[in-house]
C-alpha positions in Angstrom: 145.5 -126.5 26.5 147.1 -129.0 24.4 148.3 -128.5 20.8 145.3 -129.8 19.5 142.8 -127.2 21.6 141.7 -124.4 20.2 139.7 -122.0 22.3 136.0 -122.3 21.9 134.2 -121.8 19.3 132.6 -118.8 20.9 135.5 -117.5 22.1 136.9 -116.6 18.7 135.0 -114.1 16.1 136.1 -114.9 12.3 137.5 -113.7 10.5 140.7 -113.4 12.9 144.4 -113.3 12.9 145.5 -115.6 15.1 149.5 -116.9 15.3 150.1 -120.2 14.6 153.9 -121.8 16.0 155.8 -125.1 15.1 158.3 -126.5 16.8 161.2 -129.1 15.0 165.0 -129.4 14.7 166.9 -126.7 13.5 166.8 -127.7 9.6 167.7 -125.4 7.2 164.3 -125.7 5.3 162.4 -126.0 8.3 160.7 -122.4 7.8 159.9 -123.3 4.6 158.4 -126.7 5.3 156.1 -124.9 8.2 154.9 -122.0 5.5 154.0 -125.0 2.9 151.8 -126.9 5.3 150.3 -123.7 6.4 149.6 -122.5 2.4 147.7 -125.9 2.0 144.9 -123.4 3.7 145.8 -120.2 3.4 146.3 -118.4 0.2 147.5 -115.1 0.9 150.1 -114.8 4.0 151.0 -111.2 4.4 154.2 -109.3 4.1 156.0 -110.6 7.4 153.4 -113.4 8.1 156.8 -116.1 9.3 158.8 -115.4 12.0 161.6 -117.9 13.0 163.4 -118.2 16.3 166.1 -120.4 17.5 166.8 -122.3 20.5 169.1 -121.1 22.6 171.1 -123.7 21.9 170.6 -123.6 18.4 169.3 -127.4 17.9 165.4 -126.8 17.1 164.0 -123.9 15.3 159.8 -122.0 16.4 158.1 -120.8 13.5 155.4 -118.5 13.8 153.2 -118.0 11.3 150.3 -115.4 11.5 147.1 -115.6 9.3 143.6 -114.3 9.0 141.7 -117.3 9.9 138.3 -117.1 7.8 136.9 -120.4 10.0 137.6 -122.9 13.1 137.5 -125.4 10.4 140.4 -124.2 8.8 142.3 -123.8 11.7 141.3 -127.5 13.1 142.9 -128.7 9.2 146.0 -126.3 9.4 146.7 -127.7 12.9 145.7 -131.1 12.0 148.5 -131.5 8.7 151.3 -129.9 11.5 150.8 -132.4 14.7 150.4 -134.8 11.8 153.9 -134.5 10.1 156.8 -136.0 11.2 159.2 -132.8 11.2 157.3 -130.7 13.7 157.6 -131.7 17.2 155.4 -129.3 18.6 152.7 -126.8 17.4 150.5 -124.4 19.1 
């Protein structure tokens, strides 16, 4: 499964939480810049909703952010504004 593939649309019941991670250099805003793309669809992130870890290196940065997705839809656009900006390298 690439970044872009999401299970099928059977395979996932909605609402759901689901974690969604971005990979990109090790920036110190790069958390930040994740959780704002991932607001553009989400309104409320819980308490403890971005979790950051470094390489072991320390030269790129995962962010996980986990959400209550209310729709594939929303989860095709949220996925669609990361692989789309220039920062993130990777998401899943």
């Amino acid at each position: 499964m690439n970044s872009l593939e999401l299970p099928e649309e059977g395979l996932l019941e909605f609402p759901c939480s689901i974690a969604i991670k971005a990979m990109g250099k090790a920036e110190a805003d790069f958390d930040a810049h994740v959780t704002t793309l991932v607001r553009r669809h989400v309104s409320n992130l819980s308490e403890g909703a971005v979790r950051t870890r470094p390489s072991k290196k320390g030269n790129f940065l995962s962010v996980t952010v986990t959400i209550e997705a209310e729709s594939r839809e929303q989860l095709d656009k949220i996925y669609q504004d990361l692989t789309d900006d220039a920062r993130i390298l990777m998401a899943l």
